[in-house]
C-alpha positions in Angstrom: 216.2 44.8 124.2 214.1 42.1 125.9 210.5 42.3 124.5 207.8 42.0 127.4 205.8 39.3 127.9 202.5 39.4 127.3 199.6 39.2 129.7 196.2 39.0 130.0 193.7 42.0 130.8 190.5 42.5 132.3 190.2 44.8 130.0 186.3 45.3 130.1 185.4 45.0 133.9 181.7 45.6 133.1 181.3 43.8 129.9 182.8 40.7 131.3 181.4 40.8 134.7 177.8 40.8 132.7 179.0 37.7 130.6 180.3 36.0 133.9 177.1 36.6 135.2 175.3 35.5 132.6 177.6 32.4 132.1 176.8 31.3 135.9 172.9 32.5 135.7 172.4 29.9 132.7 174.4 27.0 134.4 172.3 27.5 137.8 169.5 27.4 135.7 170.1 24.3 133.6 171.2 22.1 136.6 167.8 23.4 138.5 165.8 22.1 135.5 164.9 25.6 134.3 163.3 26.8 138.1 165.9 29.4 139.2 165.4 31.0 135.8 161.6 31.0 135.9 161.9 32.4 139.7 164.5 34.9 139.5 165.7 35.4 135.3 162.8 35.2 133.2 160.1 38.7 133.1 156.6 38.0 132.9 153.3 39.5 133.6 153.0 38.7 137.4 151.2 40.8 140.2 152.7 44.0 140.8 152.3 42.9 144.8 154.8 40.8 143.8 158.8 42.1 144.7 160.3 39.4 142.5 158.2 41.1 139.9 160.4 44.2 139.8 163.7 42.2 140.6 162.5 40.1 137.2 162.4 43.8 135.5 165.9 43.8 135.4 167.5 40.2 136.6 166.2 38.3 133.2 169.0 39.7 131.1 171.4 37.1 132.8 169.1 33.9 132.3 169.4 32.3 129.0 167.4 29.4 127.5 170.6 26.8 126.4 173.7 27.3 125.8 173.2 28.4 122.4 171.3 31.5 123.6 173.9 32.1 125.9 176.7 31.8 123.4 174.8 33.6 120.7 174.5 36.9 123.2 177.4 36.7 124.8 179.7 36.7 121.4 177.9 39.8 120.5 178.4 41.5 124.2 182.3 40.1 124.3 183.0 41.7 120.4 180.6 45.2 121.3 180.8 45.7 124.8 184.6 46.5 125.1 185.0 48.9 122.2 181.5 50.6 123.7 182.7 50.7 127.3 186.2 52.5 126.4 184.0 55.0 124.5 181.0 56.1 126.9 183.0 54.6 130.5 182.0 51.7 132.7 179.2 53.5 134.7 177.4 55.1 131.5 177.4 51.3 129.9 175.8 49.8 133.3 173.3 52.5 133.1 172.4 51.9 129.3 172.3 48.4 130.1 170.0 48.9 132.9 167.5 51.1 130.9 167.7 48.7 128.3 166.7 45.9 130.3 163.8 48.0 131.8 162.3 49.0 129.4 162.2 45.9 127.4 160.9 43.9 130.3 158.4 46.9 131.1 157.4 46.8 127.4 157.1 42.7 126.9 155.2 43.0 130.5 152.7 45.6 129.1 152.2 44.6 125.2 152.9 40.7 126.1 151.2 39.3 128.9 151.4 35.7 127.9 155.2 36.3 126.6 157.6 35.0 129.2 161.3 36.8 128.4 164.4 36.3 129.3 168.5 36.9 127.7 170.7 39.7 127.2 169.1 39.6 123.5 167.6 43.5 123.9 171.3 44.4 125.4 173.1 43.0 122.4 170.8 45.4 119.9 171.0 48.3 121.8 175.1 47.4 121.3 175.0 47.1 117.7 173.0 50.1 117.3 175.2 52.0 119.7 178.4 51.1 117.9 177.1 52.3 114.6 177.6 55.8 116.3 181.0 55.2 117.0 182.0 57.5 114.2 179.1 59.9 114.9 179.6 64.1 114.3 177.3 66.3 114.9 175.0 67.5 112.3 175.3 64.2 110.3 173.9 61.0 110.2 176.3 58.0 109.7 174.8 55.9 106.9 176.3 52.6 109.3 173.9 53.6 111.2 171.2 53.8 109.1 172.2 50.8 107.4 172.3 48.8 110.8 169.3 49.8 111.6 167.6 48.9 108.5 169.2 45.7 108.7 168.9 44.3 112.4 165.8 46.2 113.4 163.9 45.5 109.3 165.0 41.5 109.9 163.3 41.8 113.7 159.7 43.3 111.8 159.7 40.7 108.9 160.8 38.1 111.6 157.8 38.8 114.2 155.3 39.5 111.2 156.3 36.0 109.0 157.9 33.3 111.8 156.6 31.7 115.1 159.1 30.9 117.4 160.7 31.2 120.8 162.6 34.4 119.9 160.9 37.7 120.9 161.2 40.6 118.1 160.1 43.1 120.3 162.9 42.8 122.6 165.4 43.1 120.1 163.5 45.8 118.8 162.9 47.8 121.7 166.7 47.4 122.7 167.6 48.7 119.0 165.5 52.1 119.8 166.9 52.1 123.3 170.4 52.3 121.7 169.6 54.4 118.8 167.4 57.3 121.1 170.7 56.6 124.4 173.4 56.6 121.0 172.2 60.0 119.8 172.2 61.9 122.9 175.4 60.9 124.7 176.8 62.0 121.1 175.4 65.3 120.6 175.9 65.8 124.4 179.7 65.0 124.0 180.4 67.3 121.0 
């Protein structure tokens, strides 16, 4: 028996699509000096006259500062994403991806009004948070979860209280309570 060859998949339309995105965002931005990322993919307190100020809402997730931020996210999205689309389907990913986004960006453009944002960093916590529940049943609490969140989100705390740097906590934070509060409820709706 001959054994098949085999081929390549695009097996996570959304998840790669995002990275893609993201991918082509960054580049756009580095070759333009940083400009179409401060224009179109980076949130920050702006008039609410403004329309790009509501595009910003959600477009910043695809702009990264470097390569290194982009690489950083995207391993995270590539390894999560896949495993998190087969489980909850391409639309209800988009649609906790899209909540994640706006309410981090809505949250930085409240609580931060001299705090530029942008990356897929709140996305990626709201993924590790959301694949602690992949084991999830009703009635109990899995201690992965309560061990990832322990460790990502208590790192994000100590890190805003005790370092200064470009790296917002709050995003990560808010994106790790995002997909904790989204992680719950699709799994007690699905049981």
């Amino acid at each position: 028996m001959a054994r098949k060859k085999p081929i390549i998949t695009f097996n996570s339309p959304i998840v790669l699509g995002f990275v893609i995105a993201c991918f082509a965002v960054t580049l756009f931005g580095m070759i333009s000096g940083g400009r179409i990322t401060r224009l179109l993919f980076m949130t920050y307190r702006s008039s609410l006259k403004n329309p790009f100020t509501y595009i910003r809402f959600f477009t910043y997730v695809l702009g990264h500062d470097g390569w290194g931020h982009f690489v950083g996210n995207a391993s995270y999205l590539l390894l999560l994403g896949p495993m998190l689309e087969e489980k909850y389907g391409a639309r209800m990913l988009s649609h906790i991806m899209l909540i994640t986004a706006f309410v981090t960006s809505f949250g930085n453009f409240i609580l931060f009004p001299n705090v530029a944002l942008c990356g897929a960093s709140g996305i990626v916590f709201a993924f590790i948070i959301l694949a602690s529940f992949t084991g999830f049943k009703e009635g109990e609490i899995p201690l992965t979860f309560i061990l990832v969140a322990v460790l990502y989100i208590g790192q994000q705390v100590i890190e805003g209280i005790t370092i200064t740097d470009n790296v917002s906590n709050m995003s990560h934070i808010i994106g790790g309570v995002v997909g904790a509060i989204l992680g719950y409820r699709l799994n007690v709706r699905k049981k």
